[in-house]
N, C-alpha and C positions, 0 to 999 in steps of 0.2 A: 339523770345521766349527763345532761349539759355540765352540769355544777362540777359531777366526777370529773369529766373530760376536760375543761375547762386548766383543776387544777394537778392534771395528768401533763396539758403541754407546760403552766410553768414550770413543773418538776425537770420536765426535756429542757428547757430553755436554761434553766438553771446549772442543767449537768452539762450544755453545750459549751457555755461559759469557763465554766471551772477546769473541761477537759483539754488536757493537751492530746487526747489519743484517746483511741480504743484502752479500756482497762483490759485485766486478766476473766477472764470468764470464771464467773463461779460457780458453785455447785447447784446453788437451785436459779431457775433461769429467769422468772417471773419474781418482782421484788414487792409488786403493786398488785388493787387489782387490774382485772380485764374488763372492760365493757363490751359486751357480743350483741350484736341484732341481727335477727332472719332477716334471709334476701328469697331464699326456697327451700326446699327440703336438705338439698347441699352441700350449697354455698353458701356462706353466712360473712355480715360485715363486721369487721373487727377493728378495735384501736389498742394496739398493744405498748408498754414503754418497758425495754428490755432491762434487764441489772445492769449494762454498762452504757446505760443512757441511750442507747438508738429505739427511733421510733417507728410503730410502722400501720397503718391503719388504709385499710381497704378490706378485696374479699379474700375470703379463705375457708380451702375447699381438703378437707381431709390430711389436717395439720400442715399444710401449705399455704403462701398464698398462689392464690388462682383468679384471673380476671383482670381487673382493675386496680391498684394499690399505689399508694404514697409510700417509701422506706425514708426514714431522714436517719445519716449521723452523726455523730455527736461531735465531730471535726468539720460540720457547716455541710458536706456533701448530702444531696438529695437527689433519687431517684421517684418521677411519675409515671406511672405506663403500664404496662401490661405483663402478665407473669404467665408460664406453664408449671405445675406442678415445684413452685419454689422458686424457678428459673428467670430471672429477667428474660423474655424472648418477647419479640413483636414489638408496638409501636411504642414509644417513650421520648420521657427528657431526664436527660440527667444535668444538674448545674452541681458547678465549685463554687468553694467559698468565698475563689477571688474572684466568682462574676461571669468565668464561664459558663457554657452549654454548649450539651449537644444533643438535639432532637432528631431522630429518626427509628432504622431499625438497628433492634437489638437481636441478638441471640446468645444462647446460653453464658450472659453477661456482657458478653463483647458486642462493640459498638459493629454491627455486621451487617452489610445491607447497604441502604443508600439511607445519608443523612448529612446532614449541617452541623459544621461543629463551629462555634465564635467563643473565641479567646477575648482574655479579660482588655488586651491593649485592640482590638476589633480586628485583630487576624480569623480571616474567614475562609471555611471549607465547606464546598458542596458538593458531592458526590459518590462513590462509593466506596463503601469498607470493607476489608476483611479479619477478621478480628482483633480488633482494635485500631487495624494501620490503614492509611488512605493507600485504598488498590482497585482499578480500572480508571472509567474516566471520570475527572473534575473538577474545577475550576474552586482558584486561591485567591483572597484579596488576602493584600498583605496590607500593614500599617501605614508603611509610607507612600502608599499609593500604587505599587506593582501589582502586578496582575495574570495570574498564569492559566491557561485553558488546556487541558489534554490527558496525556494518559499517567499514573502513578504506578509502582510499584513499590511494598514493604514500606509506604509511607515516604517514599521519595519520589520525583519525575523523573520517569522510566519508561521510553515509547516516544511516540510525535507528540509534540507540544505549542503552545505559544505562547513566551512570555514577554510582556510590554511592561515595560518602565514608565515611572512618571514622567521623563520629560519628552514622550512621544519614541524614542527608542524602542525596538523589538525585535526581537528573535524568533522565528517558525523552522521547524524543524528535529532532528532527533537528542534524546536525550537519555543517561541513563546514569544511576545514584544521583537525581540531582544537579549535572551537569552536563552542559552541551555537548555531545557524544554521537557522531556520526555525521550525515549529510546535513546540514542546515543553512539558512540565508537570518545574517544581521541587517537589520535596513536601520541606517542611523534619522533621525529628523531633519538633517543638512541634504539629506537624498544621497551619501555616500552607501554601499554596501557592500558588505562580504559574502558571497555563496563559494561552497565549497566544502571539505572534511573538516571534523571538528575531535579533539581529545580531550579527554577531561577540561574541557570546559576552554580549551582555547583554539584555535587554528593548526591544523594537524594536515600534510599531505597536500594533493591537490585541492588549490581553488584559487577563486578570482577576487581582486577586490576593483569597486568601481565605485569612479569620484560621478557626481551630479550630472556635468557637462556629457558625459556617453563613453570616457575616457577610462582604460582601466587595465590592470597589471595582471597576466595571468602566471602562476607559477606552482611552484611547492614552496609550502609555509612551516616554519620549525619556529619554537625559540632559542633553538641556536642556530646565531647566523651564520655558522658553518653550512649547515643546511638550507639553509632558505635560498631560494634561486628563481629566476622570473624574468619577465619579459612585457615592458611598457606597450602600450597601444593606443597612440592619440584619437580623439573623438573623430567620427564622420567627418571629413571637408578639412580637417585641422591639420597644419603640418608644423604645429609645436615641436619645439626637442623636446624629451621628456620631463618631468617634470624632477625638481631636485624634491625628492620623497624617499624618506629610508624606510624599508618595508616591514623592519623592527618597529616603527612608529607605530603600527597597528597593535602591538603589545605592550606601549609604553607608556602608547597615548589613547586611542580612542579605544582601548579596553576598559580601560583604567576604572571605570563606573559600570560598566558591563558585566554582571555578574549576579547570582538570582538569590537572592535574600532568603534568608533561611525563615522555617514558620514556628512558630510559638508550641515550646513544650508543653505537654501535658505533664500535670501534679502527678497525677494516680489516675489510673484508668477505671473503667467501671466495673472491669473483670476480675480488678486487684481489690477490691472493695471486701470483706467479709462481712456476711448476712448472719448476723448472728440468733439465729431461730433456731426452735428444737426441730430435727430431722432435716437440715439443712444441712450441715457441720462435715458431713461425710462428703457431699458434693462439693465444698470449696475446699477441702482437703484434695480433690482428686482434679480440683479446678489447674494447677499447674500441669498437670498432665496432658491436658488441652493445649495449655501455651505452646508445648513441644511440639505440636503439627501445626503450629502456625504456618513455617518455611512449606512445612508437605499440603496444605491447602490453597497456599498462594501460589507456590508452583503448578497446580493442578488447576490453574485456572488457564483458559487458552488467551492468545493472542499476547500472552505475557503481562495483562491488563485487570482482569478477574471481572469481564463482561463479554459477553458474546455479539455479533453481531446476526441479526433478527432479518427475516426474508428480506425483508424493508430496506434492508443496512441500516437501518437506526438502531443504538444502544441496548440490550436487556441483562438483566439481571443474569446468573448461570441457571443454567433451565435443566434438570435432568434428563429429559432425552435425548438421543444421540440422532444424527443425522444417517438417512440408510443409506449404504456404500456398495457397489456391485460387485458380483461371484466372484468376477475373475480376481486374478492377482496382482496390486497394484505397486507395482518397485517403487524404491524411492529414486525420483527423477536427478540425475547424473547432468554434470556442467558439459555443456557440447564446446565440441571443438578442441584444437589442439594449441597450447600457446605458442604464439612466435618468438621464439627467444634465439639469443644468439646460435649462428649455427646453422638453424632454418635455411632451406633453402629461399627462403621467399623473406628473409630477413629482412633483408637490403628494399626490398620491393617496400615493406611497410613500412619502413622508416622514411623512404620516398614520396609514398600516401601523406602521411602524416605533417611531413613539411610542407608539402604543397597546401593541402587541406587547411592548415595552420596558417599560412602564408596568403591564402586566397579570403580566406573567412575574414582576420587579423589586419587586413588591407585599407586603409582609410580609401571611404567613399563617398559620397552625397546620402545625405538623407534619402532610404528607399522609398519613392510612393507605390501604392499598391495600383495605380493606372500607368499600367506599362503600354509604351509605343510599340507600333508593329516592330519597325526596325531590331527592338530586344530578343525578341524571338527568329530574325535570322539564322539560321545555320553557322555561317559565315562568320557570327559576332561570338569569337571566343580569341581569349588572350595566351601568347603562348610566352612562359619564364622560365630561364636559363638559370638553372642552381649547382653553378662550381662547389666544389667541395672548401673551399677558401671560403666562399662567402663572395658577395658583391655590394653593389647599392640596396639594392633591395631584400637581397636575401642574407641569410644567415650562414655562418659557415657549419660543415654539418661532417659527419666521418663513412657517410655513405660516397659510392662514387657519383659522379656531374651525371644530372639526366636533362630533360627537358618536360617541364610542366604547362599541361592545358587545359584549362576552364573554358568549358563551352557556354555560351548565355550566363554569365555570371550575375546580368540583373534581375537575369529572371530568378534563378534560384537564390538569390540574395531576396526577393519579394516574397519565394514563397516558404521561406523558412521565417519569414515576418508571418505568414498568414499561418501559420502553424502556431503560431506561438516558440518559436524555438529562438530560446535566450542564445547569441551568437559566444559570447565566452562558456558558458553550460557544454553548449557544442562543440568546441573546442577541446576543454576537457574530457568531454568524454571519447573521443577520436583521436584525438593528440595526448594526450597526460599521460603521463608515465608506465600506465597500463599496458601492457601488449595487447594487439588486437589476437584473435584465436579463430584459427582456419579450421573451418567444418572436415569433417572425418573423410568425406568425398564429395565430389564435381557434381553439380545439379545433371539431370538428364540433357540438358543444351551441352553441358561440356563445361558451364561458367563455376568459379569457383566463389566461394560464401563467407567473407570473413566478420563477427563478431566482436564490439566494441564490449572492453571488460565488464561493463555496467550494464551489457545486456540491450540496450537502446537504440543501437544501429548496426541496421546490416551492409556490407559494401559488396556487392556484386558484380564479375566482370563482365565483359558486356564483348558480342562481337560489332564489325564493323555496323553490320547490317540492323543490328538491334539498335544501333546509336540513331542511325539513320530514321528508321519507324520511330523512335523518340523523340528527338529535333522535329519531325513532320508534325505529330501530333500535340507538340510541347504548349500552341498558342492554344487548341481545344481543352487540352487537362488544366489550363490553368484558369481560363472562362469557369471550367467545371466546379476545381475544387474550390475556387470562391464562393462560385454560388451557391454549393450546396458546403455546409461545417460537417455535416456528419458522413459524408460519404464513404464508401466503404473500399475502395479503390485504394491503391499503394499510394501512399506518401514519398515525394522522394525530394531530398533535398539537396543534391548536387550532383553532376556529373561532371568527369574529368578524365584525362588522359596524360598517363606518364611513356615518355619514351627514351629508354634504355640503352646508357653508348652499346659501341661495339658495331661489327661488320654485318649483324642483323639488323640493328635501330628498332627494336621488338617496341609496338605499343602494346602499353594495357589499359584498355578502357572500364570504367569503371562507374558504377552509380550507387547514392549512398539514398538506404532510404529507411524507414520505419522500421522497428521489430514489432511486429504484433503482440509475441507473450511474450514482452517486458513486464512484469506486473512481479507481487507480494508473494500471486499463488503459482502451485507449485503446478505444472500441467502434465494432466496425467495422464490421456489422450488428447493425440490429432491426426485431423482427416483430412485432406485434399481434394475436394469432391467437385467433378464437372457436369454430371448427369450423362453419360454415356458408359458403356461396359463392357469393351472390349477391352480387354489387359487392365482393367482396372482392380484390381488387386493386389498384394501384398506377398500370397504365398507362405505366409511365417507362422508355423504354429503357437499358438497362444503361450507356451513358456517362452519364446524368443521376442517377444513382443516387450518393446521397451519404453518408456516414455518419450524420447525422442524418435521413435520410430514413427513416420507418416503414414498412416492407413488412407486407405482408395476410397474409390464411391460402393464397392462388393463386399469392402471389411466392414460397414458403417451398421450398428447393429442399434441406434438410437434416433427417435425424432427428438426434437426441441420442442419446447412448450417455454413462448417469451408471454408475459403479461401483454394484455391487451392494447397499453398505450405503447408500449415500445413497439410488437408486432405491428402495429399500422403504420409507424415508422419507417420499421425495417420492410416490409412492402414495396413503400413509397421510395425508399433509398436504392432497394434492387431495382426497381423500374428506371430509375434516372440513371441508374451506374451503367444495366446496361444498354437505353438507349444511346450514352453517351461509347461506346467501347462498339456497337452496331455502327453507327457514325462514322466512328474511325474506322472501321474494318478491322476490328480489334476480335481474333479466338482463341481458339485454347487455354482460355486464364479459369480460372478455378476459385472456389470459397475455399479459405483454411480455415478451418475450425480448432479452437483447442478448448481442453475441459477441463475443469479442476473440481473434482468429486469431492463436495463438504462434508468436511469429520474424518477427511483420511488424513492422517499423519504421514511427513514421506517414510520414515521410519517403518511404518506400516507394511505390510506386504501381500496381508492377507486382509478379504472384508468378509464378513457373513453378513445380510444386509435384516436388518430388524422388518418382521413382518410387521405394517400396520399400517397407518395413515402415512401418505405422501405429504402430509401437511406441511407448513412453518416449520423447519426448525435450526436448531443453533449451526452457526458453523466456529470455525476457528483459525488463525493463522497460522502457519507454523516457522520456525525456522529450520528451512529445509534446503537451505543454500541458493536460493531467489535473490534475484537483483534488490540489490537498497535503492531507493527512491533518492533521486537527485535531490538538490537543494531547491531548485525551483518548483519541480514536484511536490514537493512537500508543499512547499509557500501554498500551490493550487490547491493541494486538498485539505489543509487546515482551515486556508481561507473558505474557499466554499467548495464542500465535502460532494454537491452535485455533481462539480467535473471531474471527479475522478472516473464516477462509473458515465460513460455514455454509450453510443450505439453501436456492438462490437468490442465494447471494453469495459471487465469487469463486470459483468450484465450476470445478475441471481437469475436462476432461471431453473428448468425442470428438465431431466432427463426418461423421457420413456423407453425401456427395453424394445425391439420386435423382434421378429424372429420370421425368417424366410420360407416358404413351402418349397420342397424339391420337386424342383420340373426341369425341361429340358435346357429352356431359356432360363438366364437369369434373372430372378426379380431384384428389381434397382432397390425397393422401400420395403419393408417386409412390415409384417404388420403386427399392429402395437400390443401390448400384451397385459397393460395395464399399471407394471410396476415399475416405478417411478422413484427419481434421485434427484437431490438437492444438488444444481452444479452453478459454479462459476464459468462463463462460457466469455468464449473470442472469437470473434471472424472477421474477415477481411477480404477481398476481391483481388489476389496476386497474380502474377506472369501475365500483365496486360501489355506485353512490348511486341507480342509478333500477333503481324497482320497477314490476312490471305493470300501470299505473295504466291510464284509459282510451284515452290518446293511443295508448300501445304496441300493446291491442287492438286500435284502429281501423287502428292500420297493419298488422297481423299482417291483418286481415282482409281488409283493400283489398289488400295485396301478393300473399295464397294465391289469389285471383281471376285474377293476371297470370303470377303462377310457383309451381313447387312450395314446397309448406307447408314442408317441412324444408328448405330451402338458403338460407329467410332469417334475419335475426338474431332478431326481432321473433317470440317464441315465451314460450310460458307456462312459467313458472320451473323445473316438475318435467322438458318436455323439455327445454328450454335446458342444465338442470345434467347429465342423462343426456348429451346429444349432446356438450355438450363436456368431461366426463369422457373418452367414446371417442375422440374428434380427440386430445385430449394425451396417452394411453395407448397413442397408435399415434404420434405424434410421439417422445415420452419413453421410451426402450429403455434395459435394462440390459447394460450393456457387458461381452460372454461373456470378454472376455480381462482 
């Protein structure tokens, strides 16, 4: 048999030579003979050498091969690995003749799955496919030393990415065919960068560019400098004139090498290949057929990527089952707010914001330390600036009328937008840029009105006198706090200020800019307001009027939480500190927001039927569902390191259990669990921590405990309030036994 086999391959080796292709198939199929050995009853090992020279020797199971098998053909391509019924499917290698491979998974021919593919010049790919094309996530070496990490679609980068050049240059941020496409940051090796909007692959809209020294231009960027327009900003302490820079140099000059090298074609795929076996012949005839829903598989993969992401947030394959989604009905979540566009009554009022904000932020100053003197925290220590509509020394001219702008402790919230991480030009843009800001549909229960920055990332709320006042008092405690602790759960806020308005009133409007909580990807599909008391705590709306942005009470709340262990001991530790620190102040009425985002609902979606079975792992997806895009600095964080994106209170996998209430007379606060459970993305935060037990609170605490029990209203002295609502979110907030 050796002897046969032996002069079986040089026969192959011979036809491999001589052939420039596949010949025509003849009538009879087999030109030599066969050599067969038993493996079991069967599956049998075979070495076959076809009439048109391809070879193929492995097993073969009921005129197929089955198992294990070599195919070689007669144009230098080979296939090793694993077959179903004929099918290249499961694990293999295929090489060319000029030297490539690609090892991984296959299916019914297509390179599908997760696998390695290296090009004959050492262009390299690892991660995953869809048939044929790179689609989810995975990293490229290219030839000349570039280097790309992130997500692909249809064989291009499409998604967040990161691509680094050879000479230390890189790009983090979005991408799509291929080129830089949405929010992203360039960091040059000189320490120059660009964050801000990106369009096919170049500077598009708002953003900033920033030289080494801390010095930097914020504007709208075009390549026609008809459009391009901007506004220089010398470093901290610097009182440079600006610098002679043309802002066209960023696409003349330091693009100029900037640009993501394309990756090494494939000859022939391994799908394109014909297998020329008996009872094969039908299936690579219908094999084009397949190619047709390439576009319908790849689109049907979530997150745009063709991977899921896994309870964990780490990477998986697509998984067949579906994540269970609750009865009721869930709309697709609608943009809040109304924009301020010309007309507005409150037009004038934002443009007013906006300058100020601009002009306060934009301000050269000394390098901020984060040990601030008592003096900073004054009341007293706030700067007040004159903005004619002409323009001045300092300010800009503008086509709103003269008001009068004031920053209250401008070092302090200059420090704690450093301890936030909050990039000061990032900030800028999204507050200030060309965006309008968009006023919520109505006035909080105080009376204050809610405006939203386009991007979703900051809310500005107006403030009465009284409220400024409990702020400034307590301004040197919150900032002790939120030092000390990074994860606390307590409002973020990064500036207050006051504009006042000519005219024979001189109307202020005071004002505080602070955190959005559900800024994020996912789409929020409930939220709650919960303080742990139940008087008027309720909503009233029946379940079709129930909206996504509608805010449900502590009586509408029909879910505990189930957080994993390490984070629940956490979130424990961080309640107790939040509210010893708001006890302290003499800080009530503030409240957890909670918001949810149900895994595997589409906004599109509107209805769930929730799959009976295990609460287990399972997949979720992203959609686009009209969610905030992720800043440029944003991104930079989560590519960089994927940890801080999800932290305590944001983006947090977590479990939702149904309960359901007994009817009695009294209301029960937590009703009980019921056992079936949903995959959620969850948010909370500790808001409306500005009013303290002053006399009004009293007087209502007192008039109220006359009409109803003392404990079921909000309006309670700070040591109960913080007690009662510790025990409501320690019986809401469980840690999850599996």
């Amino acid at each position: 048999m050796n002897r046969d086999f032996n002069s079986i391959v040089k026969v192959w080796e011979a036809a491999v030579r001589k052939s420039a292709g596949p010949k025509k198939r003849a009538n009879r199929i087999f030109s030599t003979p066969m050599s067969v050995a038993h493996v079991d009853d069967d599956v049998y090992q075979v070495e076959k050498i076809l009439n048109n020279g391809d070879f193929y020797t492995g097993q073969w199971l009921n005129n197929f091969p089955y198992g294990h098998g070599k195919y070689l053909w007669t144009d230098g391509c080979m296939y090793v690995g694993e077959w179903q019924k004929g099918n290249i499917t499961g694990k293999g290698r295929f090489s060319w003749p000029s030297g490539a491979t690609y090892e991984g998974d296959f299916k019914n021919g297509f390179m599908d799955g997760k696998g390695t593919y290296i090009g004959s010049n050492g262009d390299t790919y690892k991660g995953f496919w869809v048939m044929d094309m790179k689609n989810g996530q995975g990293t490229q070496s290219y030839p000349n030393g570039d280097f790309y990490d992130g997500d692909w679609k249809k064989g291009l980068q499409n998604g967040h990415g990161r691509y680094q050049w050879k000479n230390g240059n890189h790009y983090i941020g979005q991408f799509r065919n291929g080129l830089f496409h949405g929010n992203g940051t360039l960091m040059w090796q000189n320490g120059n960068r660009y964050d801000g909007c990106w369009e096919d692959g170049f500077p598009k809209g708002n953003g900033t560019f920033r030289w080494c020294d801390g010095s930097f231009y914020v504007g709208v960027w075009s390549k026609d400098s008809k459009e391009q327009s901007g506004t220089y900003y010398p470093s901290s302490g610097s009182d440079d004139d600006p610098l002679e820079w043309d802002p066209m140099d960023l696409f003349s000059v330091d693009l100029v090498d900037c640009y993501v090298c394309g990756c090494e074609k494939v000859s022939i795929f391994p799908s394109q290949k014909n297998l020329n076996m008996f009872g094969l012949e039908e299936d690579n005839n219908n094999k084009h057929l397949l190619s047709k829903k390439v576009t319908e598989r790849v689109s049907n993969y979530s997150s745009e990527d063709g991977s899921y992401s896994s309870y964990d947030g780490s990477r998986s394959p697509m998984i067949d089952s579906v994540p269970r989604v609750p009865h009721m009905r869930l709309k697709a979540p609608k943009r809040q707010g109304e924009t301020i566009s010309k007309g507005h009554k409150n037009y004038e009022l934002m443009l007013n914001l906006q300058l100020g904000i601009r002009h306060a932020v934009g301000r050269p100053a000394p390098s901020t330390s984060l040990d601030l003197k008592n003096s900073a925290f004054d009341p007293k220590e706030k700067v007040w600036t004159k903005f004619p509509p002409e323009g001045s020394k300092h300010t800009p001219p503008h086509p709103s009328c003269e008001f009068r702008w004031k920053d209250y402790c401008p070092v302090v919230f200059r420090a704690l937008r450093k301890l936030f991480k909050v990039d000061p030009a990032d900030y800028m843009i999204s507050l200030c840029g060309n965006d309008a800001l968009r006023e919520l549909s109505s006035p909080g229960k105080s009376g204050s009105f809610f405006y939203l920055t386009n991007d979703d990332r900051y809310m500005i709320k107006t403030m009465k006198k009284s409220e400024v006042k409990v702020f400034l008092r307590m301004l040197p405690g919150y900032y002790k706090h939120v030092r000390a602790f990074e994860n606390t759960l307590v409002t973020k806020f990064f500036g207050l200020h006051c504009v006042k308005l000519p005219g024979a009133s001189q109307k202020k409007v005071r004002f505080v800019i602070m955190g959005n909580l559900f800024c994020s990807q996912y789409a929020i599909h409930r939220r709650f307001d919960l303080k742990g008391s139940t008087f008027g705590r309720t909503t009233d709306k029946p379940e079709e009027e129930i909206e996504p942005t509608t805010t449900l009470k502590d009586l509408d709340l029909n879910y505990i939480f189930r957080l994993r262990k390490s984070w629940f001991q956490e979130f424990c530790r961080q309640v107790d500190k939040d509210c010893d620190f708001l006890e302290q102040e003499r800080i009530m009425d503030y409240s957890m927001l909670v918001g949810l985002h149900f895994r595997g609902v589409s906004a599109s979606s509107e209805a769930g039927t929730p799959a009976r079975g295990s609460g287990a792992h399972t997949p979720t997806g992203t959609f686009d569902d009209g969610a905030p895009r992720l800043s440029g600095v944003d991104v930079d964080r989560i590519v960089v390191d994927p940890s801080r994106w999800i932290q305590l209170g944001i983006n947090m996998p977590a479990r939702a259990e149904l309960t359901t209430r007994k009817s009695c007379d009294t209301p029960q606060l937590v009703g009980e669990p019921t056992g079936e459970t949903y995959e959620i993305i969850i948010f909370f935060g500790i808001i409306d921590i500005l009013q303290d037990y002053d006399i009004s609170k009293k007087l209502e605490h007192a008039y109220k405990s006359f009409q109803y029990d003392a404990t079921t209203i909000s309006a309670v002295d700070p040591r109960l309030y913080s007690r009662r609502f510790r025990d409501f979110i320690f019986r809401v907030f469980l840690e999850d036994p599996s």
